[in-house]
C-alpha positions as CSV (number, residue, x, y, z in Angstrom):
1,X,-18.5,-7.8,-1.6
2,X,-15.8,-7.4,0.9
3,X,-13.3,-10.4,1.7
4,X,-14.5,-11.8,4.5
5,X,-12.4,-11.1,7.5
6,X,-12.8,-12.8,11.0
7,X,-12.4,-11.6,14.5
8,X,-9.1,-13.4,16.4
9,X,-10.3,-15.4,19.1
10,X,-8.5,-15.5,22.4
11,X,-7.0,-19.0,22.0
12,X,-6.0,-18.1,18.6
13,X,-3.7,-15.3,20.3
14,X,-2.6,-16.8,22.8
15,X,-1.6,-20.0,21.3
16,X,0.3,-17.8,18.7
17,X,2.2,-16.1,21.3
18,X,3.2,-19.0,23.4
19,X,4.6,-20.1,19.7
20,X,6.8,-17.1,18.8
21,X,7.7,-17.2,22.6
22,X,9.0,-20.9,22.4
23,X,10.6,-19.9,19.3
24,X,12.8,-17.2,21.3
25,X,11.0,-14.0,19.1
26,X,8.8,-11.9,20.0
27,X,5.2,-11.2,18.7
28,X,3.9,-7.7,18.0
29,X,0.2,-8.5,18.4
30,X,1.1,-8.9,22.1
31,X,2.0,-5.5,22.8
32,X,-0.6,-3.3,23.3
33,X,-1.1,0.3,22.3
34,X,-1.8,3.0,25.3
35,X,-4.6,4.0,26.2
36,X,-6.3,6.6,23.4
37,X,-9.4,8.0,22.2
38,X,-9.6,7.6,18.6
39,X,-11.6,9.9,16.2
40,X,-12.2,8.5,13.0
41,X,-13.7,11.7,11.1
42,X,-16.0,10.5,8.0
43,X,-17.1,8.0,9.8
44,X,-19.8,7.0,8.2
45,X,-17.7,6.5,5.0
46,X,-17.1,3.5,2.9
47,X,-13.2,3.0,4.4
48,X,-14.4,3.3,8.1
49,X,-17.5,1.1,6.6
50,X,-15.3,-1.7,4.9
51,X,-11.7,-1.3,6.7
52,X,-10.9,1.0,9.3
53,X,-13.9,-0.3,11.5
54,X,-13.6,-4.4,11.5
55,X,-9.5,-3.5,12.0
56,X,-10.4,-2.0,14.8
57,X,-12.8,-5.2,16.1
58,X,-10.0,-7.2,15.2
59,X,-7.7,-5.0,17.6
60,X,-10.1,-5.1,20.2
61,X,-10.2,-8.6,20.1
62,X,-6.1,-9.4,19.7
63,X,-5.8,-7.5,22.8
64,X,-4.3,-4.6,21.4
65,X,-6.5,-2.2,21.8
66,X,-6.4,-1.1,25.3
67,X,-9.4,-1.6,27.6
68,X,-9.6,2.4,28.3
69,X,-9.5,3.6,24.4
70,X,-12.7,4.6,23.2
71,X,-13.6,5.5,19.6
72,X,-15.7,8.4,18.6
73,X,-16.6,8.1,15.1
74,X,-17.5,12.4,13.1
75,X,-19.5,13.0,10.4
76,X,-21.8,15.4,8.6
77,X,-25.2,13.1,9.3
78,X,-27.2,14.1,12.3
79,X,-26.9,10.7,14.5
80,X,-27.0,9.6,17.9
81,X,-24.2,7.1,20.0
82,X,-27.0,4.2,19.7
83,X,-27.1,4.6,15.6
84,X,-23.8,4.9,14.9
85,X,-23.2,1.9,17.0
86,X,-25.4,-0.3,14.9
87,X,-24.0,0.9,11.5
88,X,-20.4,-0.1,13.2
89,X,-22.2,-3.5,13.7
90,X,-23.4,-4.0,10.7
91,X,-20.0,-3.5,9.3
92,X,-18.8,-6.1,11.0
93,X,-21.3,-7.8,9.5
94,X,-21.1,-7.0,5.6
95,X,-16.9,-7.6,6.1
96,X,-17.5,-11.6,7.4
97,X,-17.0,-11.0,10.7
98,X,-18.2,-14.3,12.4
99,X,-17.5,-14.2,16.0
100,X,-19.0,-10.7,17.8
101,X,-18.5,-12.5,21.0
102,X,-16.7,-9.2,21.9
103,X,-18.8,-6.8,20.2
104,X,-20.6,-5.5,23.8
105,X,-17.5,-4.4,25.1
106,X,-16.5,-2.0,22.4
107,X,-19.7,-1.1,21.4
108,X,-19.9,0.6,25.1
109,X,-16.6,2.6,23.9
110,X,-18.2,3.9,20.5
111,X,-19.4,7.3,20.4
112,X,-20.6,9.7,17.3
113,X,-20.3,13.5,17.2
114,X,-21.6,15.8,14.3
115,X,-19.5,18.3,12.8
116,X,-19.0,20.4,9.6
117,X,-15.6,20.6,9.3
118,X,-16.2,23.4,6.2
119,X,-17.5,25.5,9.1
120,X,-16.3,24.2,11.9
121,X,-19.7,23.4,13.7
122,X,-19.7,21.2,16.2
123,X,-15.8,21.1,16.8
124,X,-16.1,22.5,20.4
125,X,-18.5,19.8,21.2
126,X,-15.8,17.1,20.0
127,X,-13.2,18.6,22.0
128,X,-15.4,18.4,25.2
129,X,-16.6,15.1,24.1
130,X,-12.9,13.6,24.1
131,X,-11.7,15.5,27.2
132,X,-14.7,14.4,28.9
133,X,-13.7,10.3,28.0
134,X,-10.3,11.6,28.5
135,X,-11.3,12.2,32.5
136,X,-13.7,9.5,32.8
137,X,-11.8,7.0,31.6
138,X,-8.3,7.9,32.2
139,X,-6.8,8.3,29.3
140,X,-3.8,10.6,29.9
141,X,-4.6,13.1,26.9
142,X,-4.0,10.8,24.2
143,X,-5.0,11.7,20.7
144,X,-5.5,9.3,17.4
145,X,-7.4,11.3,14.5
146,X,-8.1,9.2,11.4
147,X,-8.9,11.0,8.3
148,X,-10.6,9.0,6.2
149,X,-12.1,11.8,4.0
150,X,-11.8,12.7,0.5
151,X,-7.7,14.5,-0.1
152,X,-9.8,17.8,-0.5
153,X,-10.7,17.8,3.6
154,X,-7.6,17.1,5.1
155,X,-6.1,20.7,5.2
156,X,-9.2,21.7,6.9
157,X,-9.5,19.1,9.1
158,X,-5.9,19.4,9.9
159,X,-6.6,23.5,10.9
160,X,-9.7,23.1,12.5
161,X,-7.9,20.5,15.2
162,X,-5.0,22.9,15.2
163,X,-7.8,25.8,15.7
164,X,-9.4,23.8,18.4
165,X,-6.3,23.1,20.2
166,X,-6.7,19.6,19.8
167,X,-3.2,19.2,18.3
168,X,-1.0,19.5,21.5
169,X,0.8,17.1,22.9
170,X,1.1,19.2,26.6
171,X,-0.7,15.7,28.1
172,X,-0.3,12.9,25.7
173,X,0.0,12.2,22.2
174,X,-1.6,13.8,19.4
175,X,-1.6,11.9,16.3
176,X,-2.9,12.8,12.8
177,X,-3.4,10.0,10.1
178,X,-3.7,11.0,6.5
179,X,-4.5,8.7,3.4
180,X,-2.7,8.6,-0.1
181,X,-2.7,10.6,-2.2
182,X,0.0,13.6,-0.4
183,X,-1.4,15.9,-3.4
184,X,-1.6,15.9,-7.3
185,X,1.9,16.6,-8.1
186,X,4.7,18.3,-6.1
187,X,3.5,22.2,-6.0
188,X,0.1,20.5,-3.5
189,X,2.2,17.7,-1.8
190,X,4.0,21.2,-0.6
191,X,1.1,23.3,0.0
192,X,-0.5,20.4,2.6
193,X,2.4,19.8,4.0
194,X,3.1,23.4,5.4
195,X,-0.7,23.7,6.4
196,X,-0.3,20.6,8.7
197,X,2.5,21.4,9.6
198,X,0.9,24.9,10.8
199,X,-0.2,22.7,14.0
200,X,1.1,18.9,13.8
201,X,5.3,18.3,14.1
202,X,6.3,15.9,11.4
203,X,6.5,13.1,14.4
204,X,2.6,13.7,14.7
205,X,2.0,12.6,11.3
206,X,1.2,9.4,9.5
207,X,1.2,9.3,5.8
208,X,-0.4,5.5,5.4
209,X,0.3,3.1,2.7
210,X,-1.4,0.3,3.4
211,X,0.6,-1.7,0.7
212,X,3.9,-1.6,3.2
213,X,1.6,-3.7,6.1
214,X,1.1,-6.4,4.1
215,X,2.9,-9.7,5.7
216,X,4.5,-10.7,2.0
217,X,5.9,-7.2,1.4
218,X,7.7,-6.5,4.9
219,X,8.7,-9.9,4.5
220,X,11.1,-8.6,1.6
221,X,13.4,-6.8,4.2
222,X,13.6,-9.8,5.9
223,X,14.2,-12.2,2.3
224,X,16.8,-9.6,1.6
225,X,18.8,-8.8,4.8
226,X,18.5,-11.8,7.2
227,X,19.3,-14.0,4.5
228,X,22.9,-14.6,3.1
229,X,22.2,-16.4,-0.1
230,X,20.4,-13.8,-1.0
231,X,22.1,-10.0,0.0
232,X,25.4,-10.8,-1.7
233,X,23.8,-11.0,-5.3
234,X,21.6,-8.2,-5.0
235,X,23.5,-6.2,-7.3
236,X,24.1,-5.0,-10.8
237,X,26.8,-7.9,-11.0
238,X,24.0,-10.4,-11.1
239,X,21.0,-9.3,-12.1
240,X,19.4,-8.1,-15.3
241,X,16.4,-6.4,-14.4
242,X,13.5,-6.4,-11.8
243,X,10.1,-6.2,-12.3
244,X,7.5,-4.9,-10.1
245,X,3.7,-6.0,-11.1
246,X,0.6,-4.5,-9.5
247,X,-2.2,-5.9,-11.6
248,X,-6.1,-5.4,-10.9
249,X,-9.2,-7.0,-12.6
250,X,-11.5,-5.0,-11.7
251,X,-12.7,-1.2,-13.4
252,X,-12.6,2.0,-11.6
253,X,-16.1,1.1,-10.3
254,X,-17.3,3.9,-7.8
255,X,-14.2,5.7,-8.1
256,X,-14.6,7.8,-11.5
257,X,-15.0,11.2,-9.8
258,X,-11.6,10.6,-8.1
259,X,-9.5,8.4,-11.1
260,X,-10.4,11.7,-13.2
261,X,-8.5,13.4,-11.4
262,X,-6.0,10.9,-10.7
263,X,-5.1,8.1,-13.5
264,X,-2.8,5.2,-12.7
265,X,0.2,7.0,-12.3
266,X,-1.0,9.0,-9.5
267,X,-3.3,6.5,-7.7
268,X,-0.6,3.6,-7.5
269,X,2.7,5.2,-8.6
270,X,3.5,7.8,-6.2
271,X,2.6,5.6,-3.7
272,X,2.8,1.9,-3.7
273,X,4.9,1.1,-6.8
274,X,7.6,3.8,-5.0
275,X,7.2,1.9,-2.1
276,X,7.9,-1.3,-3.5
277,X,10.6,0.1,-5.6
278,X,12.5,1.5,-2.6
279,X,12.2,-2.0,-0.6
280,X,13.9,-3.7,-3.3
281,X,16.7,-1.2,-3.8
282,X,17.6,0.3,-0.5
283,X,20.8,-0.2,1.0
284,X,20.5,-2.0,4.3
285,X,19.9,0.1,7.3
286,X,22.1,-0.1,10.6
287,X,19.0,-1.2,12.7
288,X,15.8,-1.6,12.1
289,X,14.2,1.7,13.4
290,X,11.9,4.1,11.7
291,X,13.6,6.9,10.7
292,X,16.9,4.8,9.8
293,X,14.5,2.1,7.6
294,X,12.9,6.1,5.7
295,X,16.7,7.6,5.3
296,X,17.6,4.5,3.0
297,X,14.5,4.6,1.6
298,X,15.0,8.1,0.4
299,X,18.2,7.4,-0.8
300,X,16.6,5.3,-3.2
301,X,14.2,8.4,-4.8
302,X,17.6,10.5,-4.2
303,X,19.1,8.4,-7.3
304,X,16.2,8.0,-9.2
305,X,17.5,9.0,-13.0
306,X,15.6,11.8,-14.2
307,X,13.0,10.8,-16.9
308,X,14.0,11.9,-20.4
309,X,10.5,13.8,-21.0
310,X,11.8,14.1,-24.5
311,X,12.0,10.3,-25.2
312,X,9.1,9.0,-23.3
313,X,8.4,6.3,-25.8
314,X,11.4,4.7,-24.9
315,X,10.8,4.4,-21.2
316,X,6.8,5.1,-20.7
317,X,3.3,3.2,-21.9
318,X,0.3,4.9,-21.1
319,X,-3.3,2.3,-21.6
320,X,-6.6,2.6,-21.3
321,X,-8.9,-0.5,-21.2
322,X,-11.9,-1.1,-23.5
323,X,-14.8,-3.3,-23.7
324,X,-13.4,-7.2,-23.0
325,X,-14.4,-9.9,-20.6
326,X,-13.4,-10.9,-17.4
327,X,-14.3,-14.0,-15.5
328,X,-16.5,-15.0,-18.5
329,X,-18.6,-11.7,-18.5
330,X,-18.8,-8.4,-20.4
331,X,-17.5,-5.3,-19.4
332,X,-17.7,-1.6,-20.6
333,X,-15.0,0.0,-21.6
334,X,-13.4,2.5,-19.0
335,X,-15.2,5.5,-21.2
336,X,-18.3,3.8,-20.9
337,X,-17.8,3.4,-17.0
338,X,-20.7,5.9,-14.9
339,X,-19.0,9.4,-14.4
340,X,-16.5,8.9,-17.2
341,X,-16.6,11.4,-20.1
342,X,-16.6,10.4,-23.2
343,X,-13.5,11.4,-24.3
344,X,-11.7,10.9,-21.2
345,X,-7.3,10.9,-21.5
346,X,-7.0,9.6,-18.2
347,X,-4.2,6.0,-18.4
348,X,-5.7,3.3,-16.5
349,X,-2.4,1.3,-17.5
350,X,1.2,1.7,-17.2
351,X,4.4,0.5,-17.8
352,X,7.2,2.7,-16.6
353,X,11.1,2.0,-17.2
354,X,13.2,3.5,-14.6
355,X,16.9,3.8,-13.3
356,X,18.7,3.9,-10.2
357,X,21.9,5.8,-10.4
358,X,23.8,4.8,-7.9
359,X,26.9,1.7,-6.9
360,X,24.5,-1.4,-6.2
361,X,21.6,-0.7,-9.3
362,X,23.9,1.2,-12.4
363,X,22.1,0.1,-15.5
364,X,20.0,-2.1,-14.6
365,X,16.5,-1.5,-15.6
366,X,13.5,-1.7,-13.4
367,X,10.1,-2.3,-14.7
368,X,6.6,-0.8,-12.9
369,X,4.0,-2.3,-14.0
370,X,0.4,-1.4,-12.9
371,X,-3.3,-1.5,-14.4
372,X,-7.0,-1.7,-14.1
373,X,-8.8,-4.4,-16.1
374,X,-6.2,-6.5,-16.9
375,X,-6.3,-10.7,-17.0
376,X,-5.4,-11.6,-13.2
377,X,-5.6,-10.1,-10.0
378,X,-1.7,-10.1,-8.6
379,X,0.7,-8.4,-6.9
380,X,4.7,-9.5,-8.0
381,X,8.5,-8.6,-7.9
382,X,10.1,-11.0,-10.4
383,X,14.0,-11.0,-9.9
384,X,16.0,-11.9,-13.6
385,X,19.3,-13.1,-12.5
386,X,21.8,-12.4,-15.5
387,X,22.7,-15.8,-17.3
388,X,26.1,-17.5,-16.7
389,X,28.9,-15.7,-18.5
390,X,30.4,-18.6,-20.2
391,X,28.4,-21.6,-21.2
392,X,30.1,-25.1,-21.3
393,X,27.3,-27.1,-22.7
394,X,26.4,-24.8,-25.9
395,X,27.5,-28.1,-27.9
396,X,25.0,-30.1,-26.8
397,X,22.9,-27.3,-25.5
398,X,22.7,-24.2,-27.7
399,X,24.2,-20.7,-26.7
400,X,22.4,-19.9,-24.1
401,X,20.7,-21.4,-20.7
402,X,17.4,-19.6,-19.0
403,X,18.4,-17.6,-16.0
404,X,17.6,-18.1,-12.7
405,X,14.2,-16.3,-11.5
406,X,13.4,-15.1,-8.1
407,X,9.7,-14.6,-8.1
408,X,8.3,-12.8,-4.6
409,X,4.4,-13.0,-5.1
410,X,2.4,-10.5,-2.8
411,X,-1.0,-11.3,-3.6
412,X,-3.4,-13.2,-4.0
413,X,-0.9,-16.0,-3.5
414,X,1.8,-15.2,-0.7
415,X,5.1,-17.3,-1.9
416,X,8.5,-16.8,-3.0
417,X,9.7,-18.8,-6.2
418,X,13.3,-19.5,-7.1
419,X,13.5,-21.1,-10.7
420,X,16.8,-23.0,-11.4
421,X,18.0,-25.5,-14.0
422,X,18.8,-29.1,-13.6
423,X,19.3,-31.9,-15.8
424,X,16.4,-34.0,-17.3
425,X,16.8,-38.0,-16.4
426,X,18.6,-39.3,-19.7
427,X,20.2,-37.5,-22.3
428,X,22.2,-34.1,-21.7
429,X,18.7,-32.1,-21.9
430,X,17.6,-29.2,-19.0
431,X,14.8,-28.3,-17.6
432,X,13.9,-25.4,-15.3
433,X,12.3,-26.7,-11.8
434,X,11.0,-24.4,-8.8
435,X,11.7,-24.1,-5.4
436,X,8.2,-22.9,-3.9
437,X,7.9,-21.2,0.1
438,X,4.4,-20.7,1.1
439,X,4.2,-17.8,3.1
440,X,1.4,-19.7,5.4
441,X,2.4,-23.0,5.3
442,X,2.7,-24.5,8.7
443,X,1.9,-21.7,10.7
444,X,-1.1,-21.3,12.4
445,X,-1.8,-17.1,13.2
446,X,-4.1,-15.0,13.0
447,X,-5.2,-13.8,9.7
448,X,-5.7,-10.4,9.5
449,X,-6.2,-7.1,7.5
450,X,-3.4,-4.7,6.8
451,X,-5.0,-1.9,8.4
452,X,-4.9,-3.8,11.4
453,X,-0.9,-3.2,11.2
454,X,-1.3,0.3,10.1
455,X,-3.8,0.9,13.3
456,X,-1.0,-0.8,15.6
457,X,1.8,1.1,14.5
458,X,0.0,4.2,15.1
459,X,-1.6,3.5,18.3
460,X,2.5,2.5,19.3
461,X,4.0,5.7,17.4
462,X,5.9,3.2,15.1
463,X,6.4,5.6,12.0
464,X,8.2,2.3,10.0
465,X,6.2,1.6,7.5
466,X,4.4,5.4,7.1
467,X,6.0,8.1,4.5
468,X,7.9,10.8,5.4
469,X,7.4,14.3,4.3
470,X,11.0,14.3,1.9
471,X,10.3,11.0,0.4
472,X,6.6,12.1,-0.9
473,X,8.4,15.2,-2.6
474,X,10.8,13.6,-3.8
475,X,8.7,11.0,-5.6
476,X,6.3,13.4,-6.8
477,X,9.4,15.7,-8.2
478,X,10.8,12.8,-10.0
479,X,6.9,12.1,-11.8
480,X,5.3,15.5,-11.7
481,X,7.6,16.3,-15.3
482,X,6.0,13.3,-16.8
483,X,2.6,14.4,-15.4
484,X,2.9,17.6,-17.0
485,X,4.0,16.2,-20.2
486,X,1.1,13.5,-20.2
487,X,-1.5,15.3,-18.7
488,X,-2.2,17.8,-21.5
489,X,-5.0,17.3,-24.1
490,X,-3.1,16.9,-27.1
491,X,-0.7,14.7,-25.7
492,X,-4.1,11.6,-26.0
493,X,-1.8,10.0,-28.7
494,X,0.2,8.6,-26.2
495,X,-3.0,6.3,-24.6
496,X,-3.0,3.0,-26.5
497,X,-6.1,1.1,-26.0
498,X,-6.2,-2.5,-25.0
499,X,-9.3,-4.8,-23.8
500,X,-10.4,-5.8,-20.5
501,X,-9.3,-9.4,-19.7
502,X,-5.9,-9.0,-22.0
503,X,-2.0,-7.9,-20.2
504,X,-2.1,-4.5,-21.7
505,X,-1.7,-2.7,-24.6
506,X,0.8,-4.5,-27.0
507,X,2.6,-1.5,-27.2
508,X,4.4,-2.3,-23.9
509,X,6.6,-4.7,-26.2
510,X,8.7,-1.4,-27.2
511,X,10.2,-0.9,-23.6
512,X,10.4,-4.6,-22.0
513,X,13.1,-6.7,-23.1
514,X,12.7,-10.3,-24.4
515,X,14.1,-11.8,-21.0
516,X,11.3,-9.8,-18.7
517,X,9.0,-11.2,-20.8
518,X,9.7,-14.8,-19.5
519,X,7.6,-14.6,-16.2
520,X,4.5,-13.2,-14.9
521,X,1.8,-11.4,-17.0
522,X,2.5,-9.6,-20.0
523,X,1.3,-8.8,-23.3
């Protein structure tokens, strides 16, 4: 089941606003998109089903959706504006949604087109559908189209828009939003790029990652750069290592078809641990605009040290989970999973070693850590600080004292943990004590889905927190060699197996150090 996720009511808003208002900021859920008609295409999908829908209800009812912007969900099945309506409901339904006080309004702004985007049947009657809106409701040409298809469509989808001349911005805005993953390795990232780009400019395109519009991970920006206790020793000077942890309990479940083709390294390394990676290593930007906040980003995968392919013991561990238990019941092993052969290669764990050559990060090690079945649920960046250079207590307190620990947890907790040591009442002894922030203590907002974010930005053109085209090649040139390397047959030896409800294989002890092993989850 779904979290659940409930619709903002007005006083919540409002009551929000007149807060960040008093407080002399300024709140983005009060500044509402322009008008738009917004075509979801596989809209009768799972995401549109579990996410993309209720984000857009919760829009609606923030007030961010403007009162003019209509939605027109496209798919294959053959349904009317009334039926497609009440599956749109009954999402709202299945994701918690408690309050449809609001649901009449939008539902009178939902509409449902059928098209085969293989042969193109049925995209003249979307474009007359959305310039007939577009007149009747005054719109001013503006164009939002959600792809929330499998990879394989979104060339086609992308050329049959182009085709249609739906893709030009001579009125309004024409937007195109694309899901991860940008292609199996770099050779595809390439090839869709230049076939969008055959009709959408690179400012009409929004490569999402939802993981950048969570509250905790923008918040890292603002831990790093608005903070000055912070900034100055975030550096090779003081710090050992960092480690980056993006943990899952649950299998592959309905996903097999796709995980085949994709393993862990693809379906969460190209993306989200990149993403992560970046935000904790970037240099800060001059402002805080789009393309300024990308160009350090992608200075980042500029100075990514090339893996040595011919030593990837030392800096690489590849898992796949067995049979185990998690929350006090059996599970199969990930070969035993439905649409999972038998002798399936595919990592469903990794642990990845990596450098950043450049002033700030020589040397020191970053660890990306990521995996299906595994003990917890949880999403981490643990900071090791290095221990003092010279201890004066190692007479009455041994050689060496632990190091201070910045822990920023992401989910399911949202906090930030400093660890520091202080002296036990009584004899010299020490003890390490933590400073704790909860994220959502003391504030009452809104609580709502990341897609919600990722809708907003688009709706506002706010390309922030949205790849761009240079950083998805360069992130898939710095893994595709290790793809190639690991994705062959005979390469299997490298997959060590470790059970559902453990940390990961034990072989992961061969590339963490003693001191990352301190904090967080690991074998």
């Amino acid at each position: 089941m779904p979290e659940p996720q409930s619709a903002i009511a007005s006083a919540q808003v409002s009551a929000l606003n007149g807060l960040t208002a008093a407080s002399g900021g300024q709140c983005l859920l009060d500044r509402a998109g322009p008008p738009c008609v917004v075509v979801v295409f596989g809209a009768t999908g799972d995401l549109t089903f579990r996410k993309l829908f209720p984000s857009l209800y919760d829009l609606h009812c923030l007030g961010s959706l403007d009162s003019r912007s209509c939605i027109v969900g496209v798919g294959r099945s053959a349904l009317d504006h009334a039926a497609f309506r009440e599956r749109m409901r009954e999402s709202l339904t299945q994701a918690g949604v408690e309050d449809l006080s609001r649901w009449d309004d939008l539902a009178a702004r939902l509409y449902y087109c059928s098209v085969d985007v293989d042969t193109g049947t049925g995209m003249d009657a979307l474009h007359a559908l959305c310039n007939e809106l577009d007149t009747a409701r005054q719109i001013g040409g503006n164009r939002l189209y959600y792809l929330a298809v499998p990879p394989t469509a979104y060339e086609t989808i992308a050329t049959r828009l182009g085709q249609a001349g739906m893709a030009s911005e001579a009125q309004g805005f024409a937007r195109i939003v694309i899901e991860k993953p940008f292609g199996s390795d770099l050779v595809t990232a390439k090839a869709l790029d230049a076939a969008i780009h055959q009709h959408f400019t690179e400012h009409q395109v929004f490569r999402i990652d939802h993981y950048l519009a969570k509250e905790t991970v923008q918040n890292i920006m603002v831990l790093r750069f608005a903070n000055a206790i912070f900034e100055p020793l975030w550096d090779r000077r003081y710090i050992d290592h960092v480690r980056i942890t993006a943990a899952e309990s649950l299998g592959v479940e309905h996903r097999a078809a796709f995980y085949e083709q994709a393993g862990v390294l693809r379906d969460m390394f190209q993306n989200h641990m990149m993403q992560l990676l970046a935000l904790c290593a970037m240099e800060p930007p001059s402002q805080f605009e789009a393309e300024l906040v990308r160009d350090e980003k992608t200075k980042v995968y500029r100075a990514l040290r090339p893996f040595p392919v011919g030593r990837l013991n030392e800096h690489l561990v590849l898992g796949q989970y067995g049979a185990g238990m998690i929350d006090d019941r059996k599970v199969p092993a990930y070969v035993d999973e439905p649409g999972v052969p038998a002798d399936s290669a595919t990592p469903t764990y990794a642990c990845m070693k990596v450098f950043i050559d450049n002033w700030r990060w020589q040397g020191v090690p970053f660890y990306l850590v990521s995996g299906k079945r595994l003990r917890r649920k949880h999403t981490e960046i643990v900071v090791k600080f290095k221990e003092v250079p010279y201890s004066m207590f190692r007479k009455v307190l041994g050689e060496h004292i632990s190091a201070n620990t910045l822990i920023l947890s992401i989910q399911p907790r949202e906090e930030v943990i400093l660890t520091f040591q202080t002296k036990l009442p009584g004899p010299m002894c020490l003890r390490t004590v933590r400073m704790e922030f909860d994220y959502n203590a003391g504030v009452k907002r809104p609580k709502t889905d990341a897609y919600v974010k990722v809708l907003q930005d688009v709706l506002l053109g706010d390309q922030t927190l949205f790849w761009r085209q240079d950083s998805v090649e360069l992130c898939w040139g710095f893994l595709t060699p290790i793809l190639q390397e690991c994705d062959c047959p005979d390469k299997a030896e490298r997959l060590y197996l470790y059970r559902a409800g453990s940390d990961g294989p034990q072989e992961v002890r061969h590339i963490l150090s003693p001191a990352t092993m301190q904090h967080g989850t690991t074998p």
